[in-house]
N, C-alpha and C positions, 0 to 999 in steps of 0.2 A: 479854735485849737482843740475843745477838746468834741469838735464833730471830726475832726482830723483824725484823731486817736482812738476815739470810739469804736469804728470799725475793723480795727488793726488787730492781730493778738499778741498775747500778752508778751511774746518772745521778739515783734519787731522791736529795729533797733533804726532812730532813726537820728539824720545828723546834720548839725546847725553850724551854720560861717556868718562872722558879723564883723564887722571894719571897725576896727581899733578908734576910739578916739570920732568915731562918725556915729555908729548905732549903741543903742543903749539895750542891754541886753541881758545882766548880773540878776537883777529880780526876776524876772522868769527863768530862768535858767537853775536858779536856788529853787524855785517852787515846782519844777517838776522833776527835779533830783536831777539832772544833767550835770554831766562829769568834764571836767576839763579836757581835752583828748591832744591837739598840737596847737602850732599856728603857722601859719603859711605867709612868709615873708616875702614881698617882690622890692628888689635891692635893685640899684642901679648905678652905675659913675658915669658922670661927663664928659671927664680928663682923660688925660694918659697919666701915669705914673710921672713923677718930673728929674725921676731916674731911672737913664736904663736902664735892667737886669740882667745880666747875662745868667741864661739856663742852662748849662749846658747836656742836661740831663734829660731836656723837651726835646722832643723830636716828631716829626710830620710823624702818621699812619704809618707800618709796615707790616705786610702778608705775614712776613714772621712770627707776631705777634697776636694774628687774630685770635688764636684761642684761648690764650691768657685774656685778651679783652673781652673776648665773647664770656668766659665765663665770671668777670669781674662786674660786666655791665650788668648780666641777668639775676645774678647776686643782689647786686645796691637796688636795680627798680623791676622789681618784680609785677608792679602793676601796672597797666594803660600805659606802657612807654614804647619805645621804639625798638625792634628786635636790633641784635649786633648786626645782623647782614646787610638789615632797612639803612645802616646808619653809613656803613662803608658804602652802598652802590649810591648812596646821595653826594657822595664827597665829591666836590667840585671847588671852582672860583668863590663859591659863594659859601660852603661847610666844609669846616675842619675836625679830621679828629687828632688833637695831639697828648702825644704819651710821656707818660713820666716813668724813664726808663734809668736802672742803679744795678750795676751787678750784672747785668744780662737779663736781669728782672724787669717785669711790666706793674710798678707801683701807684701807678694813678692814673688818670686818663680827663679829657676834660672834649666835649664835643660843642665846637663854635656855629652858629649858623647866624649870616649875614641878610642882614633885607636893605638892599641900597633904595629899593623905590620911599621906602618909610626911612629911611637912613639911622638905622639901629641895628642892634648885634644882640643876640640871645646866646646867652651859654645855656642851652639845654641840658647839657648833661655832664657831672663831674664828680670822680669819688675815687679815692683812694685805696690801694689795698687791707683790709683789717690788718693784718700782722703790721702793717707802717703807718699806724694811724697816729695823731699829735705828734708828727714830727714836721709838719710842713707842709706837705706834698699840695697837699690842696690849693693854698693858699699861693705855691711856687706857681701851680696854674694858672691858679685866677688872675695870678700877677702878670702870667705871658700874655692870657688871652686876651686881657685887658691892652696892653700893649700891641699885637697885634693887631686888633682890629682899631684902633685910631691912628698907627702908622701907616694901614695898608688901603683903609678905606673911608671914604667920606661919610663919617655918622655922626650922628649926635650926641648918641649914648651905648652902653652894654649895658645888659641887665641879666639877672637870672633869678627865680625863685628857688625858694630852699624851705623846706618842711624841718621845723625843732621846734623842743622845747625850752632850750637853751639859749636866753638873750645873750649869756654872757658872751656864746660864743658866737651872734649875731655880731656883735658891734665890735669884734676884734674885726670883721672886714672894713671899718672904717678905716684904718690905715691902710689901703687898699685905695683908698677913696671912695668905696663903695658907702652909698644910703639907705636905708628903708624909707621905699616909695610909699608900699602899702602895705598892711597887717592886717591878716585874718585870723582872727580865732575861732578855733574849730570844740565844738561839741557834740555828745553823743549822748542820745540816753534811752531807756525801753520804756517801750508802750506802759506796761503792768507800774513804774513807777509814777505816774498820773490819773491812776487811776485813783478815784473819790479822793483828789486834791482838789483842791480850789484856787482856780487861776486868776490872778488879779486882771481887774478890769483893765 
């Protein structure tokens, strides 16, 4: 570790992920001053809901709407994600993108993608508008898309990751039926803070 960091200067900044409840990772993380940063949740459900929902507010894709979604999508994930155009020229049998529409307004969005060969369903992508945020929205999604993909297709599971630091609001998706599969904790920390520290053997 510290031939790792020795070479570095003193401005790098470099960043650690360890599985909750697998690696042990609290003592060194305290001795080279590394800072908490997120944690990276992969959640999944089995079921379908054992109640319909009627949405009436969800609806398939529409041209109408691309630029509200375009600029909602590149808003929430600004990094390594899919452009808006990437996501509509995909949409087939197999990916969906549906909107959570109120008013004439484009409030939410949530983007499904189907793998029948592995027979699971990844919600890749879902975020609500800020101005309508804790009112629902989200959640009205994850409830359809959840629903959707075990009425429509032979899978086993849906899953989706979500980056917070908020467990509380991790484990309201349990009424959802959704679970935390796996938990990463994410840290960060600079070169210059290891320096002439002493690292436990």
């Amino acid at each position: 570790f510290k031939a790792m960091t020795s070479n570095q200067p003193d401005d790098a900044v470099f960043n650690f992920s360890f599985e909750e409840g697998i690696q042990q990772y609290k003592p060194l993380m305290k001795v080279i001053q590394a800072s908490y940063n997120f944690t990276d949740y992969y959640i999944e459900a089995r079921t379908r809901l054992e109640e319909d929902m009627h949405q009436p507010n969800i609806i398939p894709y529409h041209k109408g709407f691309y630029r509200a979604f375009s600029k909602l999508h590149t808003t929430t994930f600004k990094y390594q994600a899919q452009s808006p155009q990437d996501i509509i020229d995909s949409l087939d049998d197999h990916h969906h993108l549906f909107l959570f529409v109120s008013e004439g307004l484009l409030k939410g969005y949530l983007y499904l993608e189907i793998d029948s060969q592995q027979s699971i369903a990844e919600i890749k992508y879902f975020s609500s508008h800020v101005d309508y945020r804790l009112k629902g929205i989200a959640f009205e999604l994850l409830a359809y898309a959840l629903q959707y993909a075990f009425d429509n297709f032979d899978i086993r599971k849906v899953y989706f990751k979500i980056r917070n630091k908020n467990n509380k609001l991790i484990e309201r998706f349990n009424g959802l039926g959704f679970h935390i599969n796996y938990e990463y904790i994410k840290f960060k920390f600079e070169s210059r803070n290891v320096k002439d520290q002493t690292i436990p053997e």
